[in-house]
N, C-alpha and C positions, 0 to 999 in steps of 0.2 A: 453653597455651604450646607453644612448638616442643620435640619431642621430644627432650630432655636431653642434654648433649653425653656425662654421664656413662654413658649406654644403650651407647655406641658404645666405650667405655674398659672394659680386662679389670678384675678383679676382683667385690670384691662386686657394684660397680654394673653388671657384664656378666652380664643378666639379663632372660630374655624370660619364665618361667614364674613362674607365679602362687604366693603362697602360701595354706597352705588356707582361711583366710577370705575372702581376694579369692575365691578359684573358689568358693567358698559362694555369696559375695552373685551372681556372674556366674549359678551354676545356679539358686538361688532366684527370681531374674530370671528367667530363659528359662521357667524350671516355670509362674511366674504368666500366662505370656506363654501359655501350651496350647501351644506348637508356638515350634521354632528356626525363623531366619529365615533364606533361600537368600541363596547371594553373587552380585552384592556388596549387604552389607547396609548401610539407613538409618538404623536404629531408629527412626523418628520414628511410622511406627504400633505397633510392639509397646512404645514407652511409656506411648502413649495407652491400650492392654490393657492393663498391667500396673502402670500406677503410679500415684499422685497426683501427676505433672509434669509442666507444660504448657512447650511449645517455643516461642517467641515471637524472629520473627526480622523484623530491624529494620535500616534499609540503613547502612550505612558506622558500625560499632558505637563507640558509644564511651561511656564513666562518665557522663557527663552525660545517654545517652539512657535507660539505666538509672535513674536517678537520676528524671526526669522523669517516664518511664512508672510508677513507683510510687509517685509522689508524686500524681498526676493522678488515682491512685486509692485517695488517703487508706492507703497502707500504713504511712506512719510508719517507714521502715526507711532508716538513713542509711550513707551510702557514703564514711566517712572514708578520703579516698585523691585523690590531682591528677588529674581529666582526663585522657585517653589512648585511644589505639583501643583496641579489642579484639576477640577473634577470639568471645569467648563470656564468659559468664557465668552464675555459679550463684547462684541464690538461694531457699534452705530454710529453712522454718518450722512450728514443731505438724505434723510429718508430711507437710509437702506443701510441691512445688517449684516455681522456674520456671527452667528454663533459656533466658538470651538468644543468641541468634545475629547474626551476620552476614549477613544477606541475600541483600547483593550478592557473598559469596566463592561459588566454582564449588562445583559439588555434591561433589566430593571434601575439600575443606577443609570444607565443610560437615558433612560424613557424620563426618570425625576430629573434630572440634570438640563434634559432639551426644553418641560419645562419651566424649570426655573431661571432657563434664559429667557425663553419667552415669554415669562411673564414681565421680565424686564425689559423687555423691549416693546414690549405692549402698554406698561404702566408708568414706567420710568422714564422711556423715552419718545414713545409715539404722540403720549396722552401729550405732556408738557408742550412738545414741538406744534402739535396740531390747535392748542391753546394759543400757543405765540401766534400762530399763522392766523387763526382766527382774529385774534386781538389787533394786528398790526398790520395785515394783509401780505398777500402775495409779492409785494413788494420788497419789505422786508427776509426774503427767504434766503440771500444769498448770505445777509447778516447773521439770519439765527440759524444758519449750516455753517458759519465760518469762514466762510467762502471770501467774503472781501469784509475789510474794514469799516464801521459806519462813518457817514458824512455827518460832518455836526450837528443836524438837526435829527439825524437818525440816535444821535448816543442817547439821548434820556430813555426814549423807545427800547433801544436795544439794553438799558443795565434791565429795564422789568422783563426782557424776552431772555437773558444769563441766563438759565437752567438749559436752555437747547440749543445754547451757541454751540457749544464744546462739543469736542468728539467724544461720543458716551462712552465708558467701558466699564465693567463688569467682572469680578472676579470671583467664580465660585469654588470655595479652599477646599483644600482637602481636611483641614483639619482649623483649628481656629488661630494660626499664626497672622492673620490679616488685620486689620485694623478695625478693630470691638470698639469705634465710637457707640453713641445713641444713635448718633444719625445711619451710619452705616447699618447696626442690629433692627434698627427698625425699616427697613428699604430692605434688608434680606429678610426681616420676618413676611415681610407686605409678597416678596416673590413668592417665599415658601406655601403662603399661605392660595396665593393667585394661581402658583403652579400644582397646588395639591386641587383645586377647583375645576382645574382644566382636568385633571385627569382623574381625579374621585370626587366628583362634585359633594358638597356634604349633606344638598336636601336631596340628591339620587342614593347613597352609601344608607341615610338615616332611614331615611323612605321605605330601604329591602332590611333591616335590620328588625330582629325580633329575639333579643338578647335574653331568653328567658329561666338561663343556668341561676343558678342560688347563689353559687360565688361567684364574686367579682372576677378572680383566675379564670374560670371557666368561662367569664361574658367574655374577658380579653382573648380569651384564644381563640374563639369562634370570630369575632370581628376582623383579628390580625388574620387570622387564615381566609378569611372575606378579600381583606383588602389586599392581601398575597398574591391570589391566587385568579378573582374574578377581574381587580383593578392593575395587576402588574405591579405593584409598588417593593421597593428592595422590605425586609423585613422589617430593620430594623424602622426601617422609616411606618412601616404598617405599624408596630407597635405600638410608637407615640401616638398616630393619628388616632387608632384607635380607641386609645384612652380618651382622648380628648372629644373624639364622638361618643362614646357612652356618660363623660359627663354630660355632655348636653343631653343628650337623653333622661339625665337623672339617676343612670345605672351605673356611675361607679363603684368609689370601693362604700360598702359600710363603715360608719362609724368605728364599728368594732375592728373592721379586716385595717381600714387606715392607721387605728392604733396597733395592734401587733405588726404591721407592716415599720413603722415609726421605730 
């Protein structure tokens, strides 16, 4: 999905840094990876290193070609939801992924797209699953893949392992026709936030940042053309981010420039 409008609004939801299990999963990634990747980065070979998730990208996306392409190969896995484009999509099972893409979108929408699945699949569904496994052992695996049904003494076990029974799926919209729960705005802000990490980290971007124009207009456009241009990021997505890194810096707008902007 498009970067949340809530990323861009003070409070809780003004928030570029990770908490410590998101930076877990982000560093246990790069560690299985033998080596970080230089900017601006793809991920599409260091998933291929380091993970069971194959990238599958398919022209002008939409639920139906998802739907087709795993049915074409007897997966059995149903996608209750209306038709619609989309920019990406996640789809996890027993440990192992596929994320869809868009094709035909330019290599910047592409690059935020790969990871905003990957960070779904690293935070949504690796972390949860690798928690049950811990908690209940290897025993339990074939239950919290779905695999078989549990024996009576497994059910009490299995209602606390529910979050990684199920077959995971992911839907990233093209536009905001999906379903705007809390739960779901906060699970896409948590990707948007995971996937801008993996590929502009915000203590690497703040780190080279030396925003020292007078207007606020002119910090943002130096940043946005930073995160353009050095990070791969589509514009428009550089532009929010970057507002929301010069907050944190301290350097947005002035009082003044936020009241005539108002």
């Amino acid at each position: 999905m498009r970067l949340r409008q809530e990323l861009t609004e003070r409070g809780e939801n003004h928030r570029v840094w990770l908490y410590a299990s998101e930076q877990s999963a982000i560093n246990a990634f790069w560690h299985a990876c033998g080596e970080t990747e230089s900017f601006p980065r793809n991920l599409e070979r260091y998933v291929a290193l380091a993970l069971p998730l194959t990238i599958i990208k398919l022209p002008r996306l939409r639920i139906t070609d998802v739907r087709n392409w795993l049915a074409h190969r007897g997966a059995g896995i149903q996608l209750q939801c209306k038709d619609r484009e989309l920019r990406g999509c996640l789809v996890a099972h027993a440990g192992e992924g596929l994320i869809f893409a868009d094709g035909t979108d330019c290599p910047q929408e592409l690059r935020f797209t790969v990871a905003h699945e990957l960070a779904h699949f690293l935070v949504d569904y690796l972390q949860p699953r690798a928690v049950a496994l811990d908690t209940f052992g290897s025993s339990m695996r074939e239950v919290i893949d779905g695999i078989r049904v549990p024996t009576a003494p497994e059910r009490l076990q299995a209602l606390f392992a529910a979050r990684a029974i199920h077959v995971h799926i992911n839907l990233m919209e093209r536009d905001t026709q999906g379903d705007t729960s809390s739960y779901v705005l906060a699970t896409e802000n948590r990707a948007d936030r995971v996937g801008l990490a993996l590929l502009a980290p915000p203590e690497i971007v703040l780190s080279g940042l030396a925003p020292t124009a007078r207007s606020f207009a002119e910090r943002h456009e130096a940043v946005t053309s930073e995160l353009s241009h050095r990070y791969g990021l589509p514009v428009w997505l550089a532009r929010t981010y970057g507002r929301v890194l010069l907050d944190e810096l301290g350097r947005g707008p002035s009082w003044v420039e936020a009241i005539r902007k108002s």
